[in-house]
PDB file of N, CA, C and O in Angstrom:
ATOM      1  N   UNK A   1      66.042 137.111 267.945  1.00  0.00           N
ATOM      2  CA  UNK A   1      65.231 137.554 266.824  1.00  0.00           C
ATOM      3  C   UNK A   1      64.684 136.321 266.088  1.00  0.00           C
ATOM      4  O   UNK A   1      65.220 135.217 266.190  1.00  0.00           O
ATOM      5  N   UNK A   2      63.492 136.581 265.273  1.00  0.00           N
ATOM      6  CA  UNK A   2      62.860 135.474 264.817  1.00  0.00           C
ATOM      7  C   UNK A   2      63.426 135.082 263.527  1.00  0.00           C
ATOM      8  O   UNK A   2      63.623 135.921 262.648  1.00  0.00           O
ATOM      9  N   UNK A   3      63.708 133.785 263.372  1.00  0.00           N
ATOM     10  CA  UNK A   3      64.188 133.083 261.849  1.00  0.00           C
ATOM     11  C   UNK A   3      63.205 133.491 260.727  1.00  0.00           C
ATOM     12  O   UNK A   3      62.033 133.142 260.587  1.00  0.00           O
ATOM     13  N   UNK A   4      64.271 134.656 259.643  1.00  0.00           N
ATOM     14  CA  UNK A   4      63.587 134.792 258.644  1.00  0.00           C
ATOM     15  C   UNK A   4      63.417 134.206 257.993  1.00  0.00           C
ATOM     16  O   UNK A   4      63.433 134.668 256.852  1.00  0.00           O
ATOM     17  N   UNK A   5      63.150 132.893 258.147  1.00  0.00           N
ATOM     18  CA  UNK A   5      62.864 132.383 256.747  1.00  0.00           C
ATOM     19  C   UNK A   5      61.578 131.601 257.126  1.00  0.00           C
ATOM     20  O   UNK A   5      60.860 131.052 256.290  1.00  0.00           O
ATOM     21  N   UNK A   6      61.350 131.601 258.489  1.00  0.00           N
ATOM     22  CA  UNK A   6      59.795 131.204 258.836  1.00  0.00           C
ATOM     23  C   UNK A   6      58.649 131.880 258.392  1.00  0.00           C
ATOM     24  O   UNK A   6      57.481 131.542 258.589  1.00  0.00           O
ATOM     25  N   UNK A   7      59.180 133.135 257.607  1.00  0.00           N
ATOM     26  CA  UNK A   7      58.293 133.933 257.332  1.00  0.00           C
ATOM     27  C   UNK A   7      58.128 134.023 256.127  1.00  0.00           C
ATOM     28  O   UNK A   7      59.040 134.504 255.453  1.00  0.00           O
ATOM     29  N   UNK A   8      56.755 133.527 255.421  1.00  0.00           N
ATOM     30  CA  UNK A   8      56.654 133.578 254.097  1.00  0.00           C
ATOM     31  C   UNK A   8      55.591 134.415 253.431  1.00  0.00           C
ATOM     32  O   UNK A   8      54.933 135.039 254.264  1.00  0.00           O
ATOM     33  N   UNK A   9      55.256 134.600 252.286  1.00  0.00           N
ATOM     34  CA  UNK A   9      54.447 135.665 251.487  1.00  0.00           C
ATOM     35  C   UNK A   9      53.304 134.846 251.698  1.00  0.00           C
ATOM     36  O   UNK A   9      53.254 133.618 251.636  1.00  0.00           O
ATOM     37  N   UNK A  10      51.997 135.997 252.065  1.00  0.00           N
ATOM     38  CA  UNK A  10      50.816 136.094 252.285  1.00  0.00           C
ATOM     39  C   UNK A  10      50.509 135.333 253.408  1.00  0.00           C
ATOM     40  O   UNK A  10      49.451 134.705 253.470  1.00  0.00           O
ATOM     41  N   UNK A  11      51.451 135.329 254.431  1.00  0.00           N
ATOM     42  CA  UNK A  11      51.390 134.539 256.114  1.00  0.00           C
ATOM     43  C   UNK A  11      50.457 136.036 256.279  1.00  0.00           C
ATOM     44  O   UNK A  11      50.600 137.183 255.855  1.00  0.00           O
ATOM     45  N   UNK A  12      49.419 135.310 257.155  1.00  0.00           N
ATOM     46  CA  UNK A  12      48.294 136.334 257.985  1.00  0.00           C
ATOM     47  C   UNK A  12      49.409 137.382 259.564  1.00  0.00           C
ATOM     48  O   UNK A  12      49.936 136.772 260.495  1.00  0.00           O
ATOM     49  N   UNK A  13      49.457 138.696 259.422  1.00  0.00           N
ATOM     50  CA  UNK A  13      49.891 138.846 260.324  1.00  0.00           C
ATOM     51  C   UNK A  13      49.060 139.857 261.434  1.00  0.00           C
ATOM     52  O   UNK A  13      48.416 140.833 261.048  1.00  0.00           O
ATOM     53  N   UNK A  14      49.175 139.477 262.822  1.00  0.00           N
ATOM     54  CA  UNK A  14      48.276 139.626 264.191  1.00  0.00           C
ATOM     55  C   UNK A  14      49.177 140.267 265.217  1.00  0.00           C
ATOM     56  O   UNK A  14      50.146 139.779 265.798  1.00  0.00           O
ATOM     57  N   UNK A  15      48.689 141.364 265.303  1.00  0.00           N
ATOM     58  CA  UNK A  15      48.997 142.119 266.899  1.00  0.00           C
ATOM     59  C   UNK A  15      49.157 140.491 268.382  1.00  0.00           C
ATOM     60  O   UNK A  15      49.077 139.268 268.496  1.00  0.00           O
ATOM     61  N   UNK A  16      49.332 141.350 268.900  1.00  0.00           N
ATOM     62  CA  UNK A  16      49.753 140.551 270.414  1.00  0.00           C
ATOM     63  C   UNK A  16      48.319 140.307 270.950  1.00  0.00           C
ATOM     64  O   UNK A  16      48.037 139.254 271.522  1.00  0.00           O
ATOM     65  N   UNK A  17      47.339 141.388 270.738  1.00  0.00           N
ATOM     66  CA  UNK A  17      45.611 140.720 270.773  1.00  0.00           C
ATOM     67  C   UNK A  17      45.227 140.050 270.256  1.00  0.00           C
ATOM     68  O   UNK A  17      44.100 139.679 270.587  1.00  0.00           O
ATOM     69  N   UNK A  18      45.960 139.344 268.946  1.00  0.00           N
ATOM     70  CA  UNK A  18      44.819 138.726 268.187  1.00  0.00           C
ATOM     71  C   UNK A  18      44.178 139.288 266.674  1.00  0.00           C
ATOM     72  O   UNK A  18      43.520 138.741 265.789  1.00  0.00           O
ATOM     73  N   UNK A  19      44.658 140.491 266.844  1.00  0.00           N
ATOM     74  CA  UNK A  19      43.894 141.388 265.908  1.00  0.00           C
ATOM     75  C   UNK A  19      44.944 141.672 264.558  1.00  0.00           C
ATOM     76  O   UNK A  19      46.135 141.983 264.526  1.00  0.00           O
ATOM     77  N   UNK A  20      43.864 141.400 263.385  1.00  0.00           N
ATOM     78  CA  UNK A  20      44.448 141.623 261.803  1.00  0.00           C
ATOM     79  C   UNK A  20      45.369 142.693 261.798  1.00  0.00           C
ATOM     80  O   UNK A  20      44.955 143.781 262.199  1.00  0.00           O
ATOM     81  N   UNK A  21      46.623 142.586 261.396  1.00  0.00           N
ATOM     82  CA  UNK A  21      47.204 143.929 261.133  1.00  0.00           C
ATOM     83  C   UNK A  21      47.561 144.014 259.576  1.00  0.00           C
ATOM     84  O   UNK A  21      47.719 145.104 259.026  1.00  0.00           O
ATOM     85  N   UNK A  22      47.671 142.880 258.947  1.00  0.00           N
ATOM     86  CA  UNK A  22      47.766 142.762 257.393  1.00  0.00           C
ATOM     87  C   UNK A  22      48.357 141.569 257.085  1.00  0.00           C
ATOM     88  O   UNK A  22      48.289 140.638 257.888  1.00  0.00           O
ATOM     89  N   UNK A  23      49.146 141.419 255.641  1.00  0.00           N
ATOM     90  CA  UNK A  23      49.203 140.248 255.163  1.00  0.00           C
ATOM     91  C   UNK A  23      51.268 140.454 254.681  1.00  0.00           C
ATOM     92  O   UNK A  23      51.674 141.533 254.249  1.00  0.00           O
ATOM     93  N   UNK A  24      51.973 139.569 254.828  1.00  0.00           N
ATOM     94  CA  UNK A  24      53.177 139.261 254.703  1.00  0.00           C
ATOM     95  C   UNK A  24      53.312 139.570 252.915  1.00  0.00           C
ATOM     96  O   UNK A  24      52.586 139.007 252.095  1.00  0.00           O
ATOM     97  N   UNK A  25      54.235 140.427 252.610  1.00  0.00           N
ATOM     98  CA  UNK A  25      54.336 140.614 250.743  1.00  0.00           C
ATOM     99  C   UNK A  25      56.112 140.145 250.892  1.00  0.00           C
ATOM    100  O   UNK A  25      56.563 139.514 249.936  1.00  0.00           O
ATOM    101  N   UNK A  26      56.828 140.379 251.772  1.00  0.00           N
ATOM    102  CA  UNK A  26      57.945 140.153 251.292  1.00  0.00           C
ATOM    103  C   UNK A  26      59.201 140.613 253.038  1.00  0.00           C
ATOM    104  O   UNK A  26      58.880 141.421 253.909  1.00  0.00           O
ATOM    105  N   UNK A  27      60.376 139.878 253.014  1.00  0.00           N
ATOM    106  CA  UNK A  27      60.932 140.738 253.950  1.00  0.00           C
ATOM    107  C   UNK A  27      62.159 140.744 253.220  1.00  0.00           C
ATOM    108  O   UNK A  27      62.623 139.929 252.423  1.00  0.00           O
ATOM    109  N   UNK A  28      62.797 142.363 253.871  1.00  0.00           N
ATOM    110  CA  UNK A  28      63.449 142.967 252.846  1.00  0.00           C
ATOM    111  C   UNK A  28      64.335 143.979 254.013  1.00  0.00           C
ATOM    112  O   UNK A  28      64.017 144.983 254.650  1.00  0.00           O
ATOM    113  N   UNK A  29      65.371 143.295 253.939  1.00  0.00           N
ATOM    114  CA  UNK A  29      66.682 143.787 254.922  1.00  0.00           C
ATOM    115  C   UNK A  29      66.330 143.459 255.772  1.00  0.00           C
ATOM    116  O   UNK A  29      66.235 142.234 255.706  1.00  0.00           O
ATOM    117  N   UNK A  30      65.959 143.904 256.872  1.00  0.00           N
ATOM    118  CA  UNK A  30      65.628 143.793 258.198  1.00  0.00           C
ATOM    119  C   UNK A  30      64.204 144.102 258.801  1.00  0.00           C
ATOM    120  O   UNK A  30      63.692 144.065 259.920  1.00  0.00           O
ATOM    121  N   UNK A  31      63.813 144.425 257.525  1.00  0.00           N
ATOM    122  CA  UNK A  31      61.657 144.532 257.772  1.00  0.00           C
ATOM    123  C   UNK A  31      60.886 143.809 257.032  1.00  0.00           C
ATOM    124  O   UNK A  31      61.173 143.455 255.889  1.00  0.00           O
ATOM    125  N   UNK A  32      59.770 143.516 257.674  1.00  0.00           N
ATOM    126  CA  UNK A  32      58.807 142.752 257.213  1.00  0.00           C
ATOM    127  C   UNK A  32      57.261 143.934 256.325  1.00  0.00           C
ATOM    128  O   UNK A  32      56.420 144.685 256.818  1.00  0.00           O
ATOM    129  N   UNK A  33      57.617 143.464 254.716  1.00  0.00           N
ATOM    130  CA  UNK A  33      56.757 144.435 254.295  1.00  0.00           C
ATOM    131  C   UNK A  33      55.435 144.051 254.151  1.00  0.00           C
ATOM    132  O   UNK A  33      55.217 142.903 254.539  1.00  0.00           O
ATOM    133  N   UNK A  34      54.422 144.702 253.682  1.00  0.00           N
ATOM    134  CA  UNK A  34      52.859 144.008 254.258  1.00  0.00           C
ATOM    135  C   UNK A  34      52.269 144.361 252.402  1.00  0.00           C
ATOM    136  O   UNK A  34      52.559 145.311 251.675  1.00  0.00           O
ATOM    137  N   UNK A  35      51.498 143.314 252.169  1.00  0.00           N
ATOM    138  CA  UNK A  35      50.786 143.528 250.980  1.00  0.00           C
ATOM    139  C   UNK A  35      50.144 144.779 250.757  1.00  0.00           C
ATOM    140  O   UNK A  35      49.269 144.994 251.595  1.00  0.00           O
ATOM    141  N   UNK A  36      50.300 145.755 249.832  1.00  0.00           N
ATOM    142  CA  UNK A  36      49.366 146.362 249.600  1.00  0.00           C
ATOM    143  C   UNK A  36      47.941 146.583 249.426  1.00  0.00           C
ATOM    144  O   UNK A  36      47.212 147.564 249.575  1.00  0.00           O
ATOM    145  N   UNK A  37      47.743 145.252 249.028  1.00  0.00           N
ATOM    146  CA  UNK A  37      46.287 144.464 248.581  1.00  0.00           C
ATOM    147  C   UNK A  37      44.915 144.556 249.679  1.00  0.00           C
ATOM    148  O   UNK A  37      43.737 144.910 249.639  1.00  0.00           O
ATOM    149  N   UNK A  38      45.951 143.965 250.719  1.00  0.00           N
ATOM    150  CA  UNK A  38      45.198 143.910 252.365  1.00  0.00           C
ATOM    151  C   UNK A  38      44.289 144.775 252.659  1.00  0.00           C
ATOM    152  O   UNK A  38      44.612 145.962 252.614  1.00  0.00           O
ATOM    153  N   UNK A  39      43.110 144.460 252.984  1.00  0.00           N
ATOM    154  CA  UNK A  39      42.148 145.221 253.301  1.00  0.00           C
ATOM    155  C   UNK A  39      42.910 146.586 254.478  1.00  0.00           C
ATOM    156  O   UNK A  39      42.990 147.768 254.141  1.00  0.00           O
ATOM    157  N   UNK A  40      43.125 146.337 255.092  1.00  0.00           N
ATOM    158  CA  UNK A  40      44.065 146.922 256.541  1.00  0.00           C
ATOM    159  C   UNK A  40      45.274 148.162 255.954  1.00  0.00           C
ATOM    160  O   UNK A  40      45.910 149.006 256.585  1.00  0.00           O
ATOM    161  N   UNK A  41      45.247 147.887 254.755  1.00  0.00           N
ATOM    162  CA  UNK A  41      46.399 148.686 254.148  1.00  0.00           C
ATOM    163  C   UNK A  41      46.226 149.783 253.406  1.00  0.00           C
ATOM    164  O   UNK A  41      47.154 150.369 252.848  1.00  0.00           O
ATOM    165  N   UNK A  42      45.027 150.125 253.356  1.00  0.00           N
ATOM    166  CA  UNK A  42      44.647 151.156 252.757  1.00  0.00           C
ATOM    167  C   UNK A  42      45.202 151.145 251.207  1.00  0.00           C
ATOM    168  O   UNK A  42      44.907 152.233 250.713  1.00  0.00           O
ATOM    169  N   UNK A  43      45.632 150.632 250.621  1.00  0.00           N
ATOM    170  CA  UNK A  43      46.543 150.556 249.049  1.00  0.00           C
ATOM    171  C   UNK A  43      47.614 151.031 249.110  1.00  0.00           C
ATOM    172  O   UNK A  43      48.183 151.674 248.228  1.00  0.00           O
ATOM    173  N   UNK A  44      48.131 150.670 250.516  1.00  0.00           N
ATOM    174  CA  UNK A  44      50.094 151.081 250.685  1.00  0.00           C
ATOM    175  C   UNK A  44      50.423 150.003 251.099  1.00  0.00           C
ATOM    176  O   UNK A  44      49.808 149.189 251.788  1.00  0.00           O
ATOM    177  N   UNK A  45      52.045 149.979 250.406  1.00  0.00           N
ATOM    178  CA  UNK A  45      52.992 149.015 251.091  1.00  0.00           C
ATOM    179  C   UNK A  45      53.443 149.707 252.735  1.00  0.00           C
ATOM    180  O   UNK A  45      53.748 150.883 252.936  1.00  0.00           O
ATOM    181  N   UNK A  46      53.386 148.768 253.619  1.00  0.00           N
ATOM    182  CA  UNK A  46      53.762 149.116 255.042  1.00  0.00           C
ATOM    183  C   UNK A  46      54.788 148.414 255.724  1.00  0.00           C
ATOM    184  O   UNK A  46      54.652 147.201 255.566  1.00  0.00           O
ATOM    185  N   UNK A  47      55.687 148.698 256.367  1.00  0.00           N
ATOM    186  CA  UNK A  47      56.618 147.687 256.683  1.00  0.00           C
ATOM    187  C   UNK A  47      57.268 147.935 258.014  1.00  0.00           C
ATOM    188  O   UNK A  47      57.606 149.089 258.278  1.00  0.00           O
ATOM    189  N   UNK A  48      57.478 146.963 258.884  1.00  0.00           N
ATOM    190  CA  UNK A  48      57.955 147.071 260.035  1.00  0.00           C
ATOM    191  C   UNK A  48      58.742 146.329 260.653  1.00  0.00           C
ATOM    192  O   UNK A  48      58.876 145.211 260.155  1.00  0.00           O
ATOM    193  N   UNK A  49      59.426 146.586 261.741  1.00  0.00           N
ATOM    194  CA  UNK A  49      61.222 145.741 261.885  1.00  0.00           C
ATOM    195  C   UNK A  49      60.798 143.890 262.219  1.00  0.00           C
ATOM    196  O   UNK A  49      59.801 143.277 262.600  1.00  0.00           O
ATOM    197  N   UNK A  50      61.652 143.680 261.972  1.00  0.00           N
ATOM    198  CA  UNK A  50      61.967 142.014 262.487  1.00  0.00           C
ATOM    199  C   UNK A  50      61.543 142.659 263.482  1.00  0.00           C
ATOM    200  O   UNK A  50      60.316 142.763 263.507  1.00  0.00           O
ATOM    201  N   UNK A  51      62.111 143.149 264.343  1.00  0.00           N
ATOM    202  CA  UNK A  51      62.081 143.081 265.769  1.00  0.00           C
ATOM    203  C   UNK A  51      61.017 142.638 266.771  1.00  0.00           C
ATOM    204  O   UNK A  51      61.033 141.998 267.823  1.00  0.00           O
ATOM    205  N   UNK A  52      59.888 143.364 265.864  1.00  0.00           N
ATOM    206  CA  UNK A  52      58.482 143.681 266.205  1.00  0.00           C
ATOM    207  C   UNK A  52      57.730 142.091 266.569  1.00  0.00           C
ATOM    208  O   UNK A  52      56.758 142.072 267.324  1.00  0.00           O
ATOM    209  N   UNK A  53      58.283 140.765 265.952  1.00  0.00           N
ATOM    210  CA  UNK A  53      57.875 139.508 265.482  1.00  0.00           C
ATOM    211  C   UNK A  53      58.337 138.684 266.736  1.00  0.00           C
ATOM    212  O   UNK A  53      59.488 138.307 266.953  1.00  0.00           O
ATOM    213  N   UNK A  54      57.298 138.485 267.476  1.00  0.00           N
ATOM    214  CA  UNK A  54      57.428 137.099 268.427  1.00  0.00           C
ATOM    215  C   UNK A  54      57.559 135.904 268.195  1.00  0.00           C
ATOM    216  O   UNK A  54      58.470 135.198 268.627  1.00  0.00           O
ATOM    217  N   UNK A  55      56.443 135.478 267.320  1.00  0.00           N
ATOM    218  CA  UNK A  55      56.383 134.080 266.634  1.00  0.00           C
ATOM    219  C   UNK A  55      55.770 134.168 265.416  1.00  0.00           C
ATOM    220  O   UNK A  55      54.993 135.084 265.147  1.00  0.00           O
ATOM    221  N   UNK A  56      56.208 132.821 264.254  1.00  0.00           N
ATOM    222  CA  UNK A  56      55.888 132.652 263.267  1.00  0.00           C
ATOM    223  C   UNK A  56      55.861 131.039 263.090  1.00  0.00           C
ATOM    224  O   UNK A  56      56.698 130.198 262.765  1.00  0.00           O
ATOM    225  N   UNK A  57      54.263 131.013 263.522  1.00  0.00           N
ATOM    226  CA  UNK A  57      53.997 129.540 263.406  1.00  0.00           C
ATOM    227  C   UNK A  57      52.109 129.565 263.058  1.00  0.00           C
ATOM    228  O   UNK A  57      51.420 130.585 263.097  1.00  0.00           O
ATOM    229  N   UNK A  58      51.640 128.256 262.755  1.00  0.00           N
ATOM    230  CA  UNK A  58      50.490 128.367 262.173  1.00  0.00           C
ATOM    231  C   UNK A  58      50.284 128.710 261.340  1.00  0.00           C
ATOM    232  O   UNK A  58      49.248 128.212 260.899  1.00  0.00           O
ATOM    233  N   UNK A  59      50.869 129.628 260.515  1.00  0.00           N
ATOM    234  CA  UNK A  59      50.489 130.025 259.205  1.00  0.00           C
ATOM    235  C   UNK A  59      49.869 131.448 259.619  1.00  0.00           C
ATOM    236  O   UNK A  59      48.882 131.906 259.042  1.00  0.00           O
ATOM    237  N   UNK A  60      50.720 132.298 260.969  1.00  0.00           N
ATOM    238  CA  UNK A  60      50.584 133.833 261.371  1.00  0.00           C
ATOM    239  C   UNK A  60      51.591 133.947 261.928  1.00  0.00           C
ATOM    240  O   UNK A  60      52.242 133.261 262.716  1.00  0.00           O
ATOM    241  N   UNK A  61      51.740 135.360 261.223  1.00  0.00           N
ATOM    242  CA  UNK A  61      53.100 135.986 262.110  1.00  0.00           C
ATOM    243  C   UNK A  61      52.557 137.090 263.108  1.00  0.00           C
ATOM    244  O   UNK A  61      51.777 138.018 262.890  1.00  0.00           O
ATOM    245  N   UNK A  62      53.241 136.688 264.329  1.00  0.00           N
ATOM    246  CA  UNK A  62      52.500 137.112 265.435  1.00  0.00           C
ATOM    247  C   UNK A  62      53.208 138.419 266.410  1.00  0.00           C
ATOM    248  O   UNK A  62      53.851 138.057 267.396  1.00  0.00           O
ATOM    249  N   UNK A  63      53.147 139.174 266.270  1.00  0.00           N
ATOM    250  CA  UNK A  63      54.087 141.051 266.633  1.00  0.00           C
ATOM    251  C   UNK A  63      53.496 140.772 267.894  1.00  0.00           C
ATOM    252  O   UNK A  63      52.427 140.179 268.045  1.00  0.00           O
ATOM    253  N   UNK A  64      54.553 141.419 269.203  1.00  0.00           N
ATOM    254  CA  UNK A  64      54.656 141.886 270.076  1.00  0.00           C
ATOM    255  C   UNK A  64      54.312 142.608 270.400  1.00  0.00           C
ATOM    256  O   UNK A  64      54.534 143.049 271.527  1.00  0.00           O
ATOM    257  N   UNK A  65      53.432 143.198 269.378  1.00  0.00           N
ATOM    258  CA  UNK A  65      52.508 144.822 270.002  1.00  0.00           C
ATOM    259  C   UNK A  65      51.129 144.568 269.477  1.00  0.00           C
ATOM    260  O   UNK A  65      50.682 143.707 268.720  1.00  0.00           O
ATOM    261  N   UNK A  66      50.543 145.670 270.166  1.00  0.00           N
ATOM    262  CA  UNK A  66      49.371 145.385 269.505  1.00  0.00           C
ATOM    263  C   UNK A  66      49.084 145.491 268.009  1.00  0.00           C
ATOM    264  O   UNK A  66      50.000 145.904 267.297  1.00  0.00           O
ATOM    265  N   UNK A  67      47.479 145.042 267.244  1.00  0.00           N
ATOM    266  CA  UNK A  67      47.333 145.589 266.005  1.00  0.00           C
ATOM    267  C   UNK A  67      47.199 147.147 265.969  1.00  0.00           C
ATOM    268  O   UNK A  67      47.816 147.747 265.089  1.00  0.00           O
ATOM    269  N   UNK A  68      46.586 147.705 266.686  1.00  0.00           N
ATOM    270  CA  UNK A  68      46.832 149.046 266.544  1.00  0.00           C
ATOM    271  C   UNK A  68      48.099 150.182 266.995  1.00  0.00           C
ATOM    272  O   UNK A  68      48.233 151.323 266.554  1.00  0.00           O
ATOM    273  N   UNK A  69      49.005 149.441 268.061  1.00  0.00           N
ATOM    274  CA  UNK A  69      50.037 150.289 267.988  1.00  0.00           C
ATOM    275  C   UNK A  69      51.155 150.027 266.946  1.00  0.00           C
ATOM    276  O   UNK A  69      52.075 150.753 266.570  1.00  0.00           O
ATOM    277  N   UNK A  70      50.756 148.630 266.556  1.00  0.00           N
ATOM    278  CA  UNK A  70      51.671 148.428 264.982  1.00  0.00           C
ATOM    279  C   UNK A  70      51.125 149.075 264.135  1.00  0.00           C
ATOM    280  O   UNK A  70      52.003 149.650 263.490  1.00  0.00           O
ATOM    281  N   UNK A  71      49.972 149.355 263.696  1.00  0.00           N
ATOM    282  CA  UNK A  71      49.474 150.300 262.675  1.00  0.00           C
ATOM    283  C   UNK A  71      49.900 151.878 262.863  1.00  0.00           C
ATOM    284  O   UNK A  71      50.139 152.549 261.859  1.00  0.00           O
ATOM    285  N   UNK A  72      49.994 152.486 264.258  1.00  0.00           N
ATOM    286  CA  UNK A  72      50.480 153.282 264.744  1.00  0.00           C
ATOM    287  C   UNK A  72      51.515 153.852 263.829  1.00  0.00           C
ATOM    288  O   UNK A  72      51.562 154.799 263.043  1.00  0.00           O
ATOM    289  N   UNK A  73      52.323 152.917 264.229  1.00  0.00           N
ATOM    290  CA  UNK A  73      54.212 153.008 264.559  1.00  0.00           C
ATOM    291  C   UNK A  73      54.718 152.258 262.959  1.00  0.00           C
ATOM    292  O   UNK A  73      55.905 152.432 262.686  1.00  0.00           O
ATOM    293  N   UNK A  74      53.925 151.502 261.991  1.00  0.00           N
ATOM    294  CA  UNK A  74      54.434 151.191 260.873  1.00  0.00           C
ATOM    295  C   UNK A  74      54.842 152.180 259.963  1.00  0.00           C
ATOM    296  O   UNK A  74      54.514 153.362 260.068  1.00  0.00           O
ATOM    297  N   UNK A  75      55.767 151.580 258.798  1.00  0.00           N
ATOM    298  CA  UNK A  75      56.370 152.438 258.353  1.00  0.00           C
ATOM    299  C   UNK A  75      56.203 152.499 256.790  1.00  0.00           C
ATOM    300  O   UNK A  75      56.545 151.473 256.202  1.00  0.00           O
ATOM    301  N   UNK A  76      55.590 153.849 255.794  1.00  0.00           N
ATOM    302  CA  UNK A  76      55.194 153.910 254.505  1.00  0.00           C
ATOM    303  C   UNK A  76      56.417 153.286 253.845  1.00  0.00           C
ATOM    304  O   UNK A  76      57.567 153.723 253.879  1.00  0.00           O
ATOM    305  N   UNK A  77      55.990 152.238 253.265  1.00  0.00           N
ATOM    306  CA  UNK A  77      57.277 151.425 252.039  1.00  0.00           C
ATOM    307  C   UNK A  77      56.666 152.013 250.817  1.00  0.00           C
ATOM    308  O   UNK A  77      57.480 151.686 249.953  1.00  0.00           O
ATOM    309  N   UNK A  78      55.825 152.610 250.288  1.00  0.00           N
ATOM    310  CA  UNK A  78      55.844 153.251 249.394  1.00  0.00           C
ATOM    311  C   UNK A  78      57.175 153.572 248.765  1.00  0.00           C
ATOM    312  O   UNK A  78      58.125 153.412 249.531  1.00  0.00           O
ATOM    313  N   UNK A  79      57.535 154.088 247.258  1.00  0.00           N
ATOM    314  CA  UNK A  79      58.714 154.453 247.232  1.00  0.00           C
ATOM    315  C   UNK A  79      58.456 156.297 247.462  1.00  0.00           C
ATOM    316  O   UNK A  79      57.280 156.660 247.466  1.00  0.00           O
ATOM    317  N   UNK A  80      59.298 157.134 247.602  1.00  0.00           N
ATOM    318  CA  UNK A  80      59.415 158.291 248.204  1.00  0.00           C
ATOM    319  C   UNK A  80      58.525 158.328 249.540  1.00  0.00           C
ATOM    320  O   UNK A  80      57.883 159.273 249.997  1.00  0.00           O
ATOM    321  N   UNK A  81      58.656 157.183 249.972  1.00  0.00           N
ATOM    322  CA  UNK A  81      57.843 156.784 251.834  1.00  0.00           C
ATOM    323  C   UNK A  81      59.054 157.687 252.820  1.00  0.00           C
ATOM    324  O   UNK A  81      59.876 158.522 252.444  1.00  0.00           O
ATOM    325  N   UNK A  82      58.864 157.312 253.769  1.00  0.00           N
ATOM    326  CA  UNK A  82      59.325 157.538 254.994  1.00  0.00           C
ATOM    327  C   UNK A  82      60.673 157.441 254.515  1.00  0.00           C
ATOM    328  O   UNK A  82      61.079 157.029 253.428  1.00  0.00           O
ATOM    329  N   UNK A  83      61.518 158.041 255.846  1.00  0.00           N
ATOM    330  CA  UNK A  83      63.173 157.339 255.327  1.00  0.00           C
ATOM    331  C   UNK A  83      63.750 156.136 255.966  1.00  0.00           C
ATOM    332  O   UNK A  83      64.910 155.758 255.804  1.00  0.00           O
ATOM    333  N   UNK A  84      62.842 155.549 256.718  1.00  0.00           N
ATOM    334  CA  UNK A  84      63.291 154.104 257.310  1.00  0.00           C
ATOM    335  C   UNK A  84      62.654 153.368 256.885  1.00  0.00           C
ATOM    336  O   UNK A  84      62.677 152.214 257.312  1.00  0.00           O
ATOM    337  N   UNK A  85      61.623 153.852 255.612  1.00  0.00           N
ATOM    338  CA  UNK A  85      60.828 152.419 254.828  1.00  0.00           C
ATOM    339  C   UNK A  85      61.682 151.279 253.959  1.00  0.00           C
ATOM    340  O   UNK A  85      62.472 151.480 253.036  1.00  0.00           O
ATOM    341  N   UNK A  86      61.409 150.454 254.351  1.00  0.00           N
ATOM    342  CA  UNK A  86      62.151 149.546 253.778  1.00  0.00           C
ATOM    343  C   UNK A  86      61.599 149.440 252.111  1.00  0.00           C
ATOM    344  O   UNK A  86      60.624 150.081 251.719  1.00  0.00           O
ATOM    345  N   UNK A  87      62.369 148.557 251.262  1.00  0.00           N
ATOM    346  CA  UNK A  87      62.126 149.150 249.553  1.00  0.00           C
ATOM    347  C   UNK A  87      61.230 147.688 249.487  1.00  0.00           C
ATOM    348  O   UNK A  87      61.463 146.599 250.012  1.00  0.00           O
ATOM    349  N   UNK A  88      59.663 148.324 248.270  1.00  0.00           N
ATOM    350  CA  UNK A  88      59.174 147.573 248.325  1.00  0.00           C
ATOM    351  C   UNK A  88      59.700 146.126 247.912  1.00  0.00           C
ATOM    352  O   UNK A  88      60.921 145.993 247.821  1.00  0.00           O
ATOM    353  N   UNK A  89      58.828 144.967 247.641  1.00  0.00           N
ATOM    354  CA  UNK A  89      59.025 144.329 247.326  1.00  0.00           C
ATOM    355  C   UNK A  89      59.106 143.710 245.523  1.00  0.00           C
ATOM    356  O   UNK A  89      58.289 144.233 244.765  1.00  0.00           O
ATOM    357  N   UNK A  90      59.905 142.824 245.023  1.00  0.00           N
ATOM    358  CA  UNK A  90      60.113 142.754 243.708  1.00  0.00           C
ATOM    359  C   UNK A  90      58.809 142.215 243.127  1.00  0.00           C
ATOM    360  O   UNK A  90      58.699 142.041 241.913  1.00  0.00           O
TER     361      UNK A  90
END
């Protein structure tokens, strides 16, 4: 699994194509939550596992899937979100 602490707030993060999936707000237990702000985010917090994270270098964190099956498969951090959303960020 990838060293959390390579991963910092507002790192650009990219599908396995290449492609925008949003922007780093915080990681929080074991998921990586995504700015709300982000164009890509529609005005929700979104969040998805470490797991998902190949590399974190350049100044992008780079998922193992694509941008769209991560958009897919991400998870509402909203609060009353999903029940595996991770809690937003402080």
């Amino acid at each position: 699994m990838i060293d959390r602490s390579k991963i910092i707030e507002h790192m650009k993060v990219v599908g396995s194509d290449g492609q925008h999936v949003g922007t780093v707000d915080c990681v929080k237990e074991e998921n990586v939550v995504l700015a709300k702000n982000d164009p890509a985010a529609g005005g929700k917090h979104h969040s998805f596992p470490l797991d998902w994270v190949s590399t974190a270098d350049d100044g992008k964190l780079r998922l193992n899937k694509t941008a769209d099956i991560a958009k897919q498969n991400w998870f509402d951090a909203e609060p009353g979100g999903e029940a595996r959303a991770a809690p937003v960020c402080p």
